[in-house]
N, C-alpha and C positions, 0 to 999 in steps of 0.2 A: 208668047206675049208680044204685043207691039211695041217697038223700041221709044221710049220717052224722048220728047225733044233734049226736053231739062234731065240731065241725069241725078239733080235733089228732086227726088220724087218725095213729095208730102203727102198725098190725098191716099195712096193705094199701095201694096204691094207691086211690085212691076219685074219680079228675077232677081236672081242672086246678083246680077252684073251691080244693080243699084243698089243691092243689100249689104249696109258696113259690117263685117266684122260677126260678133256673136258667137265665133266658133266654138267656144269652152263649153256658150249655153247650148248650143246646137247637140251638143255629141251629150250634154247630159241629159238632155230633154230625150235623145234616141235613147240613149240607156237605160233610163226608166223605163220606155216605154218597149224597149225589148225583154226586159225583165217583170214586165208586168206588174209596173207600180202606177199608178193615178198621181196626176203630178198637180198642187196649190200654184200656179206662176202669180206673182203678185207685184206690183212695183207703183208708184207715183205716177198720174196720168202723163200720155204722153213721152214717155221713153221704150216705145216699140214693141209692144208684147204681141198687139196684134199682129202686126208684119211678121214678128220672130213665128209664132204659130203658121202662117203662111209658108216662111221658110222650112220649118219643118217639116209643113205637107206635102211641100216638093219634094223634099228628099224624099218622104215615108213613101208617095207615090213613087218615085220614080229610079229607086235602088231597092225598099225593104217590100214591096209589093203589099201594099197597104190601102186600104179602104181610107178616106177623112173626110172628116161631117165636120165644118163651124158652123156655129148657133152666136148670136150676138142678142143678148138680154136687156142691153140697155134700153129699150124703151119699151119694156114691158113693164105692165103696172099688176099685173096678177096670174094666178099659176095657168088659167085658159090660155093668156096668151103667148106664158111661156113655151105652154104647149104645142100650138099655135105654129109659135117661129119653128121649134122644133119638127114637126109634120112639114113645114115649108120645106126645112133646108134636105130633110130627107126625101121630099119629092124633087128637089133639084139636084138631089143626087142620082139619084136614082127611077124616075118619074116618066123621063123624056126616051121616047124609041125613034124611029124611024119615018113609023105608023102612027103614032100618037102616044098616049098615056100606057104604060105598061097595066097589063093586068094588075097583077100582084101588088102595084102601087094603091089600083082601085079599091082595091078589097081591103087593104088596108086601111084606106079614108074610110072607106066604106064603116069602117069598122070603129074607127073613133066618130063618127057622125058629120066628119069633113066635108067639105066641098070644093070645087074650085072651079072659081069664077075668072074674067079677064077683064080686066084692066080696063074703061074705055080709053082713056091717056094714053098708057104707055101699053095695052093689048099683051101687058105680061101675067101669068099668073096668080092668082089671090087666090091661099085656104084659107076656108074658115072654117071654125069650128061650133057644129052644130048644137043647140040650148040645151037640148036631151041629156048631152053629155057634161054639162059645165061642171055635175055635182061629183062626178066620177073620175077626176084626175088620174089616181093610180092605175085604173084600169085602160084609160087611155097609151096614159106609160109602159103597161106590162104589153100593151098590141104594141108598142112602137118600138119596144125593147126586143119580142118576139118580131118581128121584119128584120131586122140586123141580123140576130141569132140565124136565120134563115137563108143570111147572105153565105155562112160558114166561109167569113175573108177575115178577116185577120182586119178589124175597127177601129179608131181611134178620133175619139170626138173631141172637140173643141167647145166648152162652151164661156164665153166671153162676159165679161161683166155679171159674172155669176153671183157678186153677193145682191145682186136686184133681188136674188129669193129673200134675203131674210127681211124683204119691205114689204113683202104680201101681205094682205089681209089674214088674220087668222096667224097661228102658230106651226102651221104644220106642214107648212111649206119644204122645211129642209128636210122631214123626217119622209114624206114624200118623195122629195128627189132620189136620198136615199136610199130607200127600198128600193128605187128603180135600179140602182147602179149594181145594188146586190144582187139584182135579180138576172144582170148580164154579164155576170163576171169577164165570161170572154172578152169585153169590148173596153178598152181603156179611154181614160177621161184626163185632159186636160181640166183645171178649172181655175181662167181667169179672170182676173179683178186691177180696177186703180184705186179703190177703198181699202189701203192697206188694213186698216183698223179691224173694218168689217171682217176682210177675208182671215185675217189671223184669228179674228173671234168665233168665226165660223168651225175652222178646223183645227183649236187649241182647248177650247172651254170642253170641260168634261161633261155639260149636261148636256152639249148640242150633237145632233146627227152622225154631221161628220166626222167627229173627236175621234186626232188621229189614225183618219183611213186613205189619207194621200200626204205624200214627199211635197216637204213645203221648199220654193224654191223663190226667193226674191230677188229680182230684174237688177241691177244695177247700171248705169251710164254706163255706156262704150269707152272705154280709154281713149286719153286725148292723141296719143302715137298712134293706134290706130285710125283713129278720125282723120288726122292728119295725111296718112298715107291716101287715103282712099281717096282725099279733099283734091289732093294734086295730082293724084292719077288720074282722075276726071277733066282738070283743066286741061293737064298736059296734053290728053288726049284730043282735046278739042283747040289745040293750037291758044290757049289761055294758060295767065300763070297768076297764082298768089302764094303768098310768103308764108314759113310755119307761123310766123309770129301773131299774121292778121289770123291764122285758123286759135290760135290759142285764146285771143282777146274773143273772138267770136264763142268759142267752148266755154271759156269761164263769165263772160253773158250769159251765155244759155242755157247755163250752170251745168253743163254738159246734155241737157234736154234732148234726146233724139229729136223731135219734131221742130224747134227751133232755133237747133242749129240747122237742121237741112232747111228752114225756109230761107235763113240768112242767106246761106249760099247758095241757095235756087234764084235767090232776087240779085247777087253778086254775078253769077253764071249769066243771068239773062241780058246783064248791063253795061258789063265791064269784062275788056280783053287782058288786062291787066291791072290787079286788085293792089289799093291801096291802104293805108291804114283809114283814110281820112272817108275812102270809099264804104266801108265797114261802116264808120261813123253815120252816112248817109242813110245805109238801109236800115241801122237799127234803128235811127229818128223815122224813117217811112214807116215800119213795122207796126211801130209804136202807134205814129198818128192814126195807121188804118185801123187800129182797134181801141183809138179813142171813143168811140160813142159807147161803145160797149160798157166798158171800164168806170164811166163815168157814171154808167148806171147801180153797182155796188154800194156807191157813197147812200143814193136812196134805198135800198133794199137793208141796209145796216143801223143798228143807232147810234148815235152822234157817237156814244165810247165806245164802241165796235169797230167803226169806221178809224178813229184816233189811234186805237189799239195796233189794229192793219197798218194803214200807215206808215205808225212808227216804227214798226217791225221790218216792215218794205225798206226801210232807211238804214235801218241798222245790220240789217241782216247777212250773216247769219249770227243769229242773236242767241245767246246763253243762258239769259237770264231775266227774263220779260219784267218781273216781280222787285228786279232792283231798284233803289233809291236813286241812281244817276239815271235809268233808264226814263223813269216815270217823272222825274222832275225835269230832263233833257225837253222833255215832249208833252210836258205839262198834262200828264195824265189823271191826275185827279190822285186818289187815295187809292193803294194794292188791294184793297178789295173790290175795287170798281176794274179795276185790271184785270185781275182774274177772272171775273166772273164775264169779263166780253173775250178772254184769251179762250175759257171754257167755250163760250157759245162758237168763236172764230173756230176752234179744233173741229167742234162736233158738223159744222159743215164742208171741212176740209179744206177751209181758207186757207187756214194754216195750219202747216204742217211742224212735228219735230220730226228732226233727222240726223241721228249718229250725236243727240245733245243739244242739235242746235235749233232755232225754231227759224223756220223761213214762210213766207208766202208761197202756197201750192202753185200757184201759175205763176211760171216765169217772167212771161211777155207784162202781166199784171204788177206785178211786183217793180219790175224795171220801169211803169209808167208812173207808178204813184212814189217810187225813190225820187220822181222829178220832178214833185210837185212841192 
């Protein structure tokens, strides 16, 4: 991989050089995945799952001799196009020769009624999946399932944002997926999610699919010791220094956030040779303003006690008791049943989150702009 200017990398995976930490979860995610168990990884957007999957395909490629396929689901709206991506990421795996398109690839698309077109923009590959076949999910799955089985390597799929299945059309989306996975035992599966709700409901309720057929494993923040190490082995290394102190105030901003803490100090790294507390202060007012317009657009999407609700919570937070009498009179919220019932809608979009008790706003960067309002 090409070496980053910046070594807080945000956008992408880039090497373990720039990967903090994770080791516990590293060697349990291989454990599993040597013993042959399908792993739930689940955590609050935003604290690294995808990277961590990354990391572990390095290793599984490049010590356990391992095949890996990511699938990212997020922006799929129904099981064709989950299909879809998944046909993609397998002809990118395995699709490209020398010569051109591998047979076996062909025949494969051939076979779920694929195609694949180029891009006129970017002249990069595009399948699609042919109309013939929109009604025939499972059979699409048992070809795509049968090409792995065929690789006889030793698989291991990743697929991301997996509870997009249970928003499809129809109910039978998970019951679907399912069959498929049964149908390739050999081949082991990640499956994950930032919907915590979702993905616990997915593989906990006893009437659904999945109930109890993969190792549920929830993501937790990096420790701040280890943040800390990595923060100044970086500067140090680039002839820059900062304090533990300014890394601490920066973690508990971020509320330990993988992604914004490294943007903090990707914008600290680009600006300053030597960090100060006051310098800290700076980039978190930048951060802030550059995702003012955004932010500001919530207050319209919400109503008036929705938005009230948010808010208050952003202020208070990390809040215990949403429902109390000093909470709701502090912030003139109206009557506890008006409370609750914008605290219900807030949850069911994942605005806000409970965590360990306490109730906080899902997006940190968000939360930190309307505590300043």
């Amino acid at each position: 991989m090409k070496e980053p200017f910046n070594p807080f990398v945000i956008n992408t995976y880039q090497g373990k050089d720039y990967f903090c930490d994770r080791e516990n979860d590293l060697d349990m995610l291989i454990s599993h995945i040597e013993n042959d168990r399908n792993v739930v990884l689940y955590a609050w957007r935003r604290l690294g799952k995808s990277a961590l999957i990354h990391r572990l395909f390095e290793e599984l490629e490049t010590s356990k001799g391992c095949e890996t396929i990511y699938i990212d689901l997020l922006a799929t709206q129904n099981i064709d196009e989950a299909i879809q991506s998944i046909a993609s990421a397998i002809y990118e795996k395995y699709g490209r020769t020398t010569s051109g398109i591998s047979a076996s690839i062909q025949k494969l698309l051939a076979s779920i009624g694929a195609t694949i077109n180029f891009s006129a923009l970017s002249s990069l590959p595009e399948i699609t999946l042919g109309i013939n076949k929109s009604e025939q999910p499972s059979q699409s799955l048992k070809a795509l399932g049968e090409f792995l089985l065929s690789r006889k390597k030793r698989i291991v799929i990743a697929i991301d944002e997996f509870q997009q299945i249970s928003d499809y059309e129809g109910n039978k989306a998970e019951a679907v997926f399912r069959t498929w996975v049964q149908q390739i035992p050999e081949v082991r599966f990640i499956f994950s999610g930032s919907h915590r709700t979702l993905m616990e409901a997915m593989f906990t309720e006893k009437n659904r699919p999945f109930y109890q057929s993969s190792q549920l494993e929830s993501l937790q923040p990096i420790a701040l010791e280890a943040y800390t190490n990595f923060i100044i082995q970086h500067f140090q290394t680039a002839k820059k220094t900062i304090e533990p102190d300014s890394i601490e105030r920066i973690y508990s901003w971020s509320r330990g956030q993988t992604y914004t803490v490294q943007l903090v100090c990707n914008h600290l790294f680009a600006n300053y040779k030597k960090v100060s507390n006051s310098d800290v202060d700076v980039v978190f007012d930048q951060i802030l303003k550059q995702q003012q317009a955004v932010f500001a657009n919530f207050q319209k999407m919400l109503t008036r006690a929705q938005w009230n609700v948010f808010r208050a919570i952003a202020k208070e937070e990390p809040l215990q008791n949403p429902l109390s009498k000093n909470f709701i009179q502090k912030h003139n919220l109206g009557a506890a049943s008006t409370v609750s019932t914008a605290l219900k809608a807030l949850e069911k979009l994942e605005l806000v989150i409970k965590d360990e008790g306490n109730y906080l706003v899902h997006e940190v960067q968000l939360a930190r702009w309307m505590a300043s309002l």
